[in-house]
C-alpha positions, -999 to +999 in steps of 0.1 A: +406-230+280+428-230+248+420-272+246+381-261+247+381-236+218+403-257+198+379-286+205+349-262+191+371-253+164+377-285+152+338-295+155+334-265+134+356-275+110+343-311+106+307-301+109+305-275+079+331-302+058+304-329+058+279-301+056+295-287+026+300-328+008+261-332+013+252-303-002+280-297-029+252-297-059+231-269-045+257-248-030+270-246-066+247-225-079+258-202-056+297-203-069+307-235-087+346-247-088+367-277-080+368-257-049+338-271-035+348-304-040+380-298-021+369-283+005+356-307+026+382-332+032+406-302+038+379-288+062+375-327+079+412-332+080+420-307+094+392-306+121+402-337+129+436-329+132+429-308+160+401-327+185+406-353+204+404-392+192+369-405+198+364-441+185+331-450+195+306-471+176+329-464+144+346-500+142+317-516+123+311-484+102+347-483+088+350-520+085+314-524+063+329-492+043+368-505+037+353-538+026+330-522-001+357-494-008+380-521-012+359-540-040+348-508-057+382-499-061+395-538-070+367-534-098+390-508-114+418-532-132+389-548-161+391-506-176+423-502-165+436-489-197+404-463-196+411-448-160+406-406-164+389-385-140+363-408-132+385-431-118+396-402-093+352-394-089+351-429-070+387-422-050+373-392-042+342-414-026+363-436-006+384-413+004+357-384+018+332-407+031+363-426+054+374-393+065+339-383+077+336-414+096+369-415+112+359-379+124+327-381+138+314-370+171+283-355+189+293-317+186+302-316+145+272-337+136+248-315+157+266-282+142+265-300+107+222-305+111+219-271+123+236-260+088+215-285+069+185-271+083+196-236+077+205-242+044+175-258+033+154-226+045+177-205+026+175-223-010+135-223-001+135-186+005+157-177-025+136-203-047+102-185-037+111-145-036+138-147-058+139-176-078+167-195-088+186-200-122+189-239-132+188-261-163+161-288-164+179-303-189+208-312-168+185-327-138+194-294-116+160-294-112+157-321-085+194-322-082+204-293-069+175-265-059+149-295-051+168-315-029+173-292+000+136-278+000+126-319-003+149-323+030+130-296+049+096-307+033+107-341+050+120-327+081+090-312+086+063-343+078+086-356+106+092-331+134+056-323+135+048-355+150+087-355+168+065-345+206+030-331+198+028-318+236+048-293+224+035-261+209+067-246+198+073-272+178+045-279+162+046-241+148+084-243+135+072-274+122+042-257+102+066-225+095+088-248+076+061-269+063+047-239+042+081-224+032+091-254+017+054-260+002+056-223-014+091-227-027+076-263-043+052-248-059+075-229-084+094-261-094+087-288-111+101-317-095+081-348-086+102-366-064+105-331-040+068-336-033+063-373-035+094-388-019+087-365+017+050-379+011+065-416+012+090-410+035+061-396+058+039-429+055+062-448+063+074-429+099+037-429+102+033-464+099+062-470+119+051-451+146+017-464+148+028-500+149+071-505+155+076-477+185+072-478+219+052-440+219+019-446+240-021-448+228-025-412+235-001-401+214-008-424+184-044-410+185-026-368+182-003-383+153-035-393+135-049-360+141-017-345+126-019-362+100-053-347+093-045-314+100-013-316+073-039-330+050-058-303+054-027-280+048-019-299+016-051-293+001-049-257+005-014-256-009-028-274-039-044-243-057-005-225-053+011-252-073+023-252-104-004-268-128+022-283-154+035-300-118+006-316-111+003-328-147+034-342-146+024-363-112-004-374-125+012-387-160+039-404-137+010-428-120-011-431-157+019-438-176+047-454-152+056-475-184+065-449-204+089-431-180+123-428-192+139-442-159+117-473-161+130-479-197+163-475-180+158-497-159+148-524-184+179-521-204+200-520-174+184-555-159+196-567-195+228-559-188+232-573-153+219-604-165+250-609-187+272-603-165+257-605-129+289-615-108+313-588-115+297-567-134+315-544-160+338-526-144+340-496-124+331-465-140+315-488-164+281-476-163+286-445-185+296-466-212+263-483-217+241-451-205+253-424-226+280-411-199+252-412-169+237-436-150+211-463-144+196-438-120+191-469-095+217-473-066+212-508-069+214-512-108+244-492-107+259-510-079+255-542-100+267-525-134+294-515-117+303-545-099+276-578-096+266-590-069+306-591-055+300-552-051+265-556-040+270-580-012+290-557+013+264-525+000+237-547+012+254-546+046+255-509+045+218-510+039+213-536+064+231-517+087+207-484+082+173-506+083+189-514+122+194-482+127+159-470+117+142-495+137+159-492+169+152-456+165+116-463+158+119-491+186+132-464+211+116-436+199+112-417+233+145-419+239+162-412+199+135-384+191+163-356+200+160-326+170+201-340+155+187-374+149+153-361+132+173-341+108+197-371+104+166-393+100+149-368+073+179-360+052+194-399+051+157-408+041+146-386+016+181-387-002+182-423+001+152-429-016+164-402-042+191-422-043+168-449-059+159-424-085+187-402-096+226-403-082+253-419-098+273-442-079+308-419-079+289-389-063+270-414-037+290-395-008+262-375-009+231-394+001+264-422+021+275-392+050+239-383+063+233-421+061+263-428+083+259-398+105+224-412+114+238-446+124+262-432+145+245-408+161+217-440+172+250-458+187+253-425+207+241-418+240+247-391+265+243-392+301+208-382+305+202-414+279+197-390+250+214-393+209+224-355+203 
């Protein structure tokens, strides 16, 4: 009995550490310290500490991660003489996203989406009836009280159409549809309301033409889809008109963004020096102590294509994932791997937008928790 409760301790522990590294950003508006950031490895360590070894479908995981660790942290010596805190920012990345990957197992990962979830409906529900206190100027917008009301947006686009036979889940999925929409509507972040909408075409698409679901229930996903159209619309007239301004300015004027001005000058830069790049850390040196806000531009500022080549694997290695889910999809559509699926999408495509590369644990966990979690099976032939 005593080896039981300490196993649930321990997937306690572990579950609310990576829960707490993926959400660091919006659970400091509720208290914000160092504390936040050290809490989870103590939490993981210590978890993991106390369950029992489980090795499974981690090898291949750890081994893409060590090799990409391993030249992040080479890139180091060319700023040697520069090395402060950001240097520790990008030891703290190896170091929490090994940990949580070493420690994985079916009962922290399905605790640690129960607390996503949770949380998400929280910061919506605060946001809405309360309304929370942020700087724009700093990116909290869709930094910190936008990404976890994107998440459930996502989660909900998705678990709609998770099994249409059933009821239940069709009304959670529409009770978190509109708590997420109302809590949207007082912000004024884009990629909270158009990243979900992507990240919905594309299961949509998926669905319809990659998974093994039969003709019957393609033809009830395209009557969803309606029916969340239909939703949208009347969710329109709540929103925020300066929102929808700046939507609509984002598709008239893409040219004019500031990101895609970024962008330019950070293809500039690669092209000088597109092998090795300039240097970990570099990147705030040429963006005014931020970022290319690009995963992949920062990836190659950072480190050319000899840090890019074992990141592609880590992508490569999600794409697999995501279609032997969608190839499988009667047998992966358990509610742990649609959150997994909802957060590592929608923050990986934010990922594409925003993120530096030193905080990239957070968008990197979910990511890996999703892979794993598709190596998984139970008995019955179901993820967790």
């Amino acid at each position: 009995m005593l080896s039981v409760k300490t196993q649930s301790l321990s997937s306690y522990l572990c579950g609310f550490g990576y829960f707490v590294a993926i959400c660091t950003p919006s659970i400091k508006l509720v208290h914000s310290s160092a504390i936040v950031n050290l809490l989870p490895p103590c939490l993981i360590i210590l978890g993991f500490l106390l369950k029992c070894r489980d090795s499974r479908n981690k090898k291949n995981l750890l081994i893409i991660w060590a090799w990409f660790s391993l030249c992040l942290l080479l890139l180091v010596l060319p700023n040697i003489k520069d090395v402060d805190e950001i240097f520790f920012n990008f030891l703290y990345l190896c170091l929490i996203v090994s940990i949580s990957i070493i420690a994985f197992d079916k009962a922290s990962i399905y605790f640690c989406s129960k607390l996503l979830l949770v949380w998400s409906v929280i910061v919506s529900l605060w946001q809405y009836f309360i309304g929370i206190t942020y700087s724009a100027s700093l990116g909290q917008t869709y930094l910190t009280v936008a990404m976890p009301i994107g998440c459930l947006l996502t989660f909900s686009f998705l678990y709609i159409l998770n099994d249409i036979s059933s009821v239940k889940k069709i009304l959670l999925s529409l009770a978190f549809l509109l708590c997420s929409l109302l809590s949207l509507s007082t912000l004024l972040s884009r990629g909270a309301v158009l990243l979900p909408i992507f990240v919905l075409a594309i299961h949509v698409c998926l669905l319809l033409f990659f998974s093994n679901v039969r003709l019957r229930y393609k033809f009830l996903i395209i009557s969803s889809i309606i029916l969340m159209v239909f939703i949208s619309i009347s969710y329109i007239t709540e929103i925020d008109m300066r929102q929808l301004y700046r939507i609509e300015s984002l598709i008239d004027n893409i040219s004019d963004e500031p990101r895609v001005i970024v962008y330019s000058e950070a293809i500039k830069l690669i092209k000088e020096q597109p092998l090795f790049g300039y240097g970990t850390g570099s990147a705030g040196d040429y963006f005014n102590g931020t970022y290319p806000h690009n995963i992949f531009l920062d990836v190659m500022i950072n480190g050319g294509v000899f840090l890019l080549v074992p990141f592609i694997f880590i992508i490569k290695m999600y794409v697999n994932a995501l279609f032997k889910f969608y190839g499988s999809f009667n047998t992966y559509k358990s509610y742990t791997s649609v959150v997994l699926l909802a957060y590592s999408f929608y923050l990986f495509l934010q990922w594409n937008i925003s993120w530096g590369l030193d905080s990239s644990y957070i968008p990197l966990i979910p990511l890996f928790m999703f892979v794993y979690n598709i190596g998984l099976k139970t008995e019955d032939g179901q993820t967790v």
